[in-house]
Structures are given as C-alpha cells and as structure tokens.
C-alpha positions in Angstrom: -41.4 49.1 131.8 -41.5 49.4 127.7 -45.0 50.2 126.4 -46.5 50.2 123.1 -49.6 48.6 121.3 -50.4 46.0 119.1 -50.3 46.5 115.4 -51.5 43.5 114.1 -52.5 40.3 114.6 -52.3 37.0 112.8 -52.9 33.0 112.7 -52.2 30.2 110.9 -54.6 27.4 110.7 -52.7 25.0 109.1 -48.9 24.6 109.8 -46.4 26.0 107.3 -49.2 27.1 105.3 -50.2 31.6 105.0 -52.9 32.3 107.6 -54.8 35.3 107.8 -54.6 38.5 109.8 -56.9 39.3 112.1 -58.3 42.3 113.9 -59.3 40.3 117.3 -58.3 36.7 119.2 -58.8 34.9 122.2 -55.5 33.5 123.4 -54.9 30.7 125.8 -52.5 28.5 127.0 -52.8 26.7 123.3 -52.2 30.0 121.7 -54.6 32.2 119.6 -57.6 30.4 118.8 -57.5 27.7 115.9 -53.9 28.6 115.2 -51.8 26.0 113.9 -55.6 23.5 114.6 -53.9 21.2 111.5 -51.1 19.8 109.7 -50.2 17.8 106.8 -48.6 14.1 107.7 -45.9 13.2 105.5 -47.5 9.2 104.7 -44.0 7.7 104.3 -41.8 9.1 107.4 -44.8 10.1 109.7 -43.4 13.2 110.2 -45.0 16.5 110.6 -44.7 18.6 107.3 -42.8 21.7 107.8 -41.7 24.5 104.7 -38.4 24.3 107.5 -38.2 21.4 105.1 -38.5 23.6 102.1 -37.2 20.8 99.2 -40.3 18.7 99.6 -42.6 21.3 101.7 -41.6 25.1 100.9 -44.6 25.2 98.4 -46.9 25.0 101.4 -46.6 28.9 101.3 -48.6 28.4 98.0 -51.5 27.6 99.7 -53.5 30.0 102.5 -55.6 28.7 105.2 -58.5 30.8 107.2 -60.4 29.3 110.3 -64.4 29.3 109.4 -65.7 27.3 112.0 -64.5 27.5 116.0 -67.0 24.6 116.9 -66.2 22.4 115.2 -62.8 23.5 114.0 -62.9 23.9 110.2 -60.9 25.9 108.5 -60.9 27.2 104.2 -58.0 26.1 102.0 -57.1 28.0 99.1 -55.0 26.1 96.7 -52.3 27.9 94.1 -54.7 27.3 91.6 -57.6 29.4 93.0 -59.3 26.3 93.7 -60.5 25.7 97.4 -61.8 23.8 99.8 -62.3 23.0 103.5 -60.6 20.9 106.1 -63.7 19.0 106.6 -63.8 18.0 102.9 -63.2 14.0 102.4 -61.3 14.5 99.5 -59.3 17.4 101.2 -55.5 14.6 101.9 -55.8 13.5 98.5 -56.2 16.9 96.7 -52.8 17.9 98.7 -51.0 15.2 98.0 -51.7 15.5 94.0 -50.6 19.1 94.4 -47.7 18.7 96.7 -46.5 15.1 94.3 -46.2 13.4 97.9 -48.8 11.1 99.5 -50.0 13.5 102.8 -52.9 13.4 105.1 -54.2 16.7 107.0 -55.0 16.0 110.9 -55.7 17.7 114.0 -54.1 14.9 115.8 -50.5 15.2 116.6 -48.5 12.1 116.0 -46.8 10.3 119.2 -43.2 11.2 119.5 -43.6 13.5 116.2 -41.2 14.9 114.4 -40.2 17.9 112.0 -37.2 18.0 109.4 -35.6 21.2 108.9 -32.6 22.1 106.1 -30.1 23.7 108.5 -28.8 26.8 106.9 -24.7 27.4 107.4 -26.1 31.0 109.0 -27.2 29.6 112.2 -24.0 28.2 113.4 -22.9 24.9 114.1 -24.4 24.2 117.1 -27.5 22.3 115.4 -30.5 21.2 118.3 -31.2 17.9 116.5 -29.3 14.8 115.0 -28.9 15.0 111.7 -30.8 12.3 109.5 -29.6 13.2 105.7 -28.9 15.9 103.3 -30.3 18.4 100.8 -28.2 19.7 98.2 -25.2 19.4 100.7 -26.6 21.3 103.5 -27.8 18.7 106.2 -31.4 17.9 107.6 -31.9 17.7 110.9 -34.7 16.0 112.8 -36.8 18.1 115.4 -39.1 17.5 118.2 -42.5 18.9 117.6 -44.5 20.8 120.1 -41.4 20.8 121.9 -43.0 23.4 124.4 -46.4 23.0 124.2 -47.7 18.9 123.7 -50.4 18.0 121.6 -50.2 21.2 119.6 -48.1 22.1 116.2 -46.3 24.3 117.6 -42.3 24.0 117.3 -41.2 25.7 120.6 -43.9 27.9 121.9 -48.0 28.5 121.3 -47.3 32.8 121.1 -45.2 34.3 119.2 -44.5 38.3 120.0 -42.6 40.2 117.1 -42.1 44.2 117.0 -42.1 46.7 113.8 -39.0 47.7 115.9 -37.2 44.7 114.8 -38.5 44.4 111.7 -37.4 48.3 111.0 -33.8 47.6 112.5 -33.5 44.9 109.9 -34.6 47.2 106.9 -32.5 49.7 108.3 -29.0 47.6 108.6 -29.6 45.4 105.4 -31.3 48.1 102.8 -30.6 45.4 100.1 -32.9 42.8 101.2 -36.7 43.2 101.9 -37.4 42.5 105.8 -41.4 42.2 106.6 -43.5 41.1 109.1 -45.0 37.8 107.0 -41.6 36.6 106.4 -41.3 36.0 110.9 -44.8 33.8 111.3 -45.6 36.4 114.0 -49.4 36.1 116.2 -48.8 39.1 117.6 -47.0 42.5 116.6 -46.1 45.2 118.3 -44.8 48.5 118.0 -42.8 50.6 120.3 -42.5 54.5 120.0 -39.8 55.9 119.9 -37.4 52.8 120.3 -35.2 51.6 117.9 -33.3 48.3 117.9 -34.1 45.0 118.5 -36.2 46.4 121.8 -38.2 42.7 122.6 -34.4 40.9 123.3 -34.6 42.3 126.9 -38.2 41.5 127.6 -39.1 39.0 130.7 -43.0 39.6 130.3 -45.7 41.2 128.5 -49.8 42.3 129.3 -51.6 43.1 126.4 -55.1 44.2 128.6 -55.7 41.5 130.7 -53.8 38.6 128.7 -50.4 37.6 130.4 -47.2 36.4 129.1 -44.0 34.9 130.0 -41.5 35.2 128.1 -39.5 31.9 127.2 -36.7 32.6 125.1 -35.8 34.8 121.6 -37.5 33.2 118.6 -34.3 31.3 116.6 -35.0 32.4 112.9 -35.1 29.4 110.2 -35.1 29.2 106.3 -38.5 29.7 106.4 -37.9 33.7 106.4 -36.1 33.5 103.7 -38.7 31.8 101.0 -41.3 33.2 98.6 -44.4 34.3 99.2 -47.3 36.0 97.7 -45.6 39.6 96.4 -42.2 38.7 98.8 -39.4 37.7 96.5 -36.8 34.3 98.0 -34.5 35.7 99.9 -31.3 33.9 101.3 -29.6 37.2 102.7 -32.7 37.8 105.4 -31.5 34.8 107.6 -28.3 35.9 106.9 -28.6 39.2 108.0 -30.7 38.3 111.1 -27.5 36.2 112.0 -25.3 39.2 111.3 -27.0 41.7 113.9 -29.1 39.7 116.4 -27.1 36.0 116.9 -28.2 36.2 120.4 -28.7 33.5 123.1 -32.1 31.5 122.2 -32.5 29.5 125.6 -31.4 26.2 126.0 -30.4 26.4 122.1 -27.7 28.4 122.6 -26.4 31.3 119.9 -28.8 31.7 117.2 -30.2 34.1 114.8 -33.1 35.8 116.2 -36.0 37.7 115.8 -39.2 38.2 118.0 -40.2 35.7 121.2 -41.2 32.9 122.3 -43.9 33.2 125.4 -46.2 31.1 127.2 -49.8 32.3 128.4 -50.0 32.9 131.8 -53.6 34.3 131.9 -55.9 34.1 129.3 -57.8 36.5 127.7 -58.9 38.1 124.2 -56.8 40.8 122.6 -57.6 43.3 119.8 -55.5 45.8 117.5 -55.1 48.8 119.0 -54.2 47.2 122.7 -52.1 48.9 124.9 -48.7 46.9 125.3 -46.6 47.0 128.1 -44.0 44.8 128.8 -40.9 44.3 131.9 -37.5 44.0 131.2 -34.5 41.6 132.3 
C-alpha cells in the first residue's frame, strides 16, 4: 500500500481550454463536477476541437474557462484579450469563431460517433491508435474516438485523471533543460508521495482518496498538448520527448507509449478536498 495526499486539484470546463484549480470537488462516475461540461464543434468536419490538433486549435490554451453555475451548468470564458463572457451567452460560438478564424459552435452535447484529430509527434512511436486522415507540416493527423472510455462525455480515454509531484519531479530531475510542471499534464487530481522518487503511480491498481474509489485503467499516453505554451510556460518540444525517453511504458490496449500520470474510473463516488489522505494498492 503507497500513501500520500492530494496536493491539488483542478478542472477544465471547456475541453482543450485552461481550467481552474480548485480546493474541493465532488467526483463521480462523469468525473469531477462540470469538468470538461463543453466543447467547441469544428462547423466544417463535425469534429470535436482538440489543442491535440494544435495547427488549427493550440490557441485554445489562450483562453481559460471557470464553472459558475452547477444547476444549470454555466461556465466564465476569458478570452486572450481580457474580454469575457459566459457559456450561456448567445453570442458566445460566434465570438470564438472570430477569435479562433474558424466557424465553431460550443455545446454540451457530444456529437454521435465524434471524433478528435491529433498531430502525432515522431516521439510516441509508430504504433499510432487511429487511421491517419492528412498531414500537418509532414507529421500526420490521425483521427480519434472521443469519449472513448466514458460516452457522452469529452473525455478522450478516461473521466479522472491522477498525476503525482513524484513524476513531475522525476522529470525535472532527468531532463534539467526543459521545464516539467503540473499544468503542462491536464491533471484533476495530484498527488504527492513522501519519500518516493520515480515515476511511483506506474504500479498502481487502485486509489481511495476518503471515501472516493478508483480503478485504475491504464497509464495516461502523453500527447503534444504537453509540450505547447501557456500562460508563463514557454513551448516545449523536448517535454514529450523526454517523457518518451524515461517512461515509454505499456498504456493498455495502446500499447508502448509515453506516459505520465493515470487513467481511472470511479468506482464510488464521493467529494474530495486538498489535504486528503491518499492511499493507493499496487500491481
């Protein structure tokens, strides 16, 4: 049994936009409340706008999204600009789409048989888990199931995500010349272990955080995402590369791929706060 607490907390209202972080959530089976509650619609393909796409979408991480409203879900939009609205705002689609130069519309409502794009880095490998429908300066784009492991939700594989400062700290410790941090991994929940070192959540099987449960599903296969801009965080190409470098571990059904963190499904729901006791059972 490895044992820790949680350090922080965070959640992302809009999909492939910044969330905020948070000192308290209620987690469920659809994952920390009002997380990933919207996306944008790309209006010509249909598809699901993801920074994984990070040509047309990467400046998604301009914007930051904060839930404001549980009942009925709303959540605040601030644009690059300083400008800022709400989700609920008529106008909301076509402000994005002037900013973003493509016609989008925001919805809580996942497509049927939807679909992500992602610009597959040559660090993952080349075992790629979609077809590949085009290219982007050479490097090809590959088409991805959404909510692959959790239907009718914007999640790509899993609703939780569990990262520790372990990992994060193993990182910084093997590649001093790039800057590792928790906001470049997405994470809802963070961990820390003391007096571990390493990437400690690879072995996990399950986690308790007070009375919430998880299963874990599978290591968290790391994407370009990590490695773009945001707020004081500097692009970074060597962070994916360096995650592939130390931790190209078996992700699942995906087979070898960078990772960082875990994938888990909620097996008992409950709230959770910073400061939680952590413990968690190993393979």
């Amino acid at each position: 049994m490895v044992t820790g607490a949680v350090t922080e907390l965070w959640r992302y209202p809009v999909k492939s936009m910044l969330g905020e972080r948070l000192e308290g959530v209620e987690v469920t089976e659809h994952g920390a409340t009002g997380d990933r509650a919207f996306a944008l619609i790309d209006d010509q393909t249909g598809k699901v706008c993801s920074a994984k796409r990070h040509d047309l979408w990467g400046t998604l991480f301009d914007f930051r999204a904060r839930l404001v409203s549980e009942t009925p879900r709303v959540a605040h939009i601030a644009f690059p600009d300083g400008s800022e609205g709400t989700t609920n705002d008529a106008d909301m689609s076509d402000r994005l789409s002037d900013v973003l130069g493509r016609k989008v519309t925001l919805s809580a409502m996942v497509p049927s048989d939807a679909k992500i794009e992602e610009i597959w880095d040559p660090a993952k490998g080349p075992r790629m888990y979609g077809p590949v429908t085009g290219e982007a300066d050479g490097t090809p784009i590959i088409d991805v199931t959404a909510s692959f492991a959790a239907p009718g939700d914007f999640f790509d594989f899993s609703a939780i995500h569990v990262l520790s400062t372990n990992t994060v700290a193993e990182l910084n410790r093997l590649e001093p010349g790039s800057v590792f941090d928790v906001r470049r991994f997405r994470p809802n929940i963070v961990v820390d272990v003391p007096d571990a070192q390493g990437f400690v959540e690879n072995g996990w099987s399950s986690i308790q955080i007070g009375d919430l449960e998880l299963q874990v599903l599978m290591p968290v296969p790391r994407c370009v995402m990590t490695t773009l801009a945001q707020t004081e965080l500097q692009r970074d190409p060597g962070v994916l590369r360096a995650t592939a470098r130390h931790n190209m571990i078996e992700a699942g059904p995906l087979g070898p791929m960078p990772c960082a963190g875990v994938y888990a499904a909620v097996t008992k729901n409950a709230p959770i706060r910073v400061g939680d006791a952590v413990s968690a059972s190993t393979k």
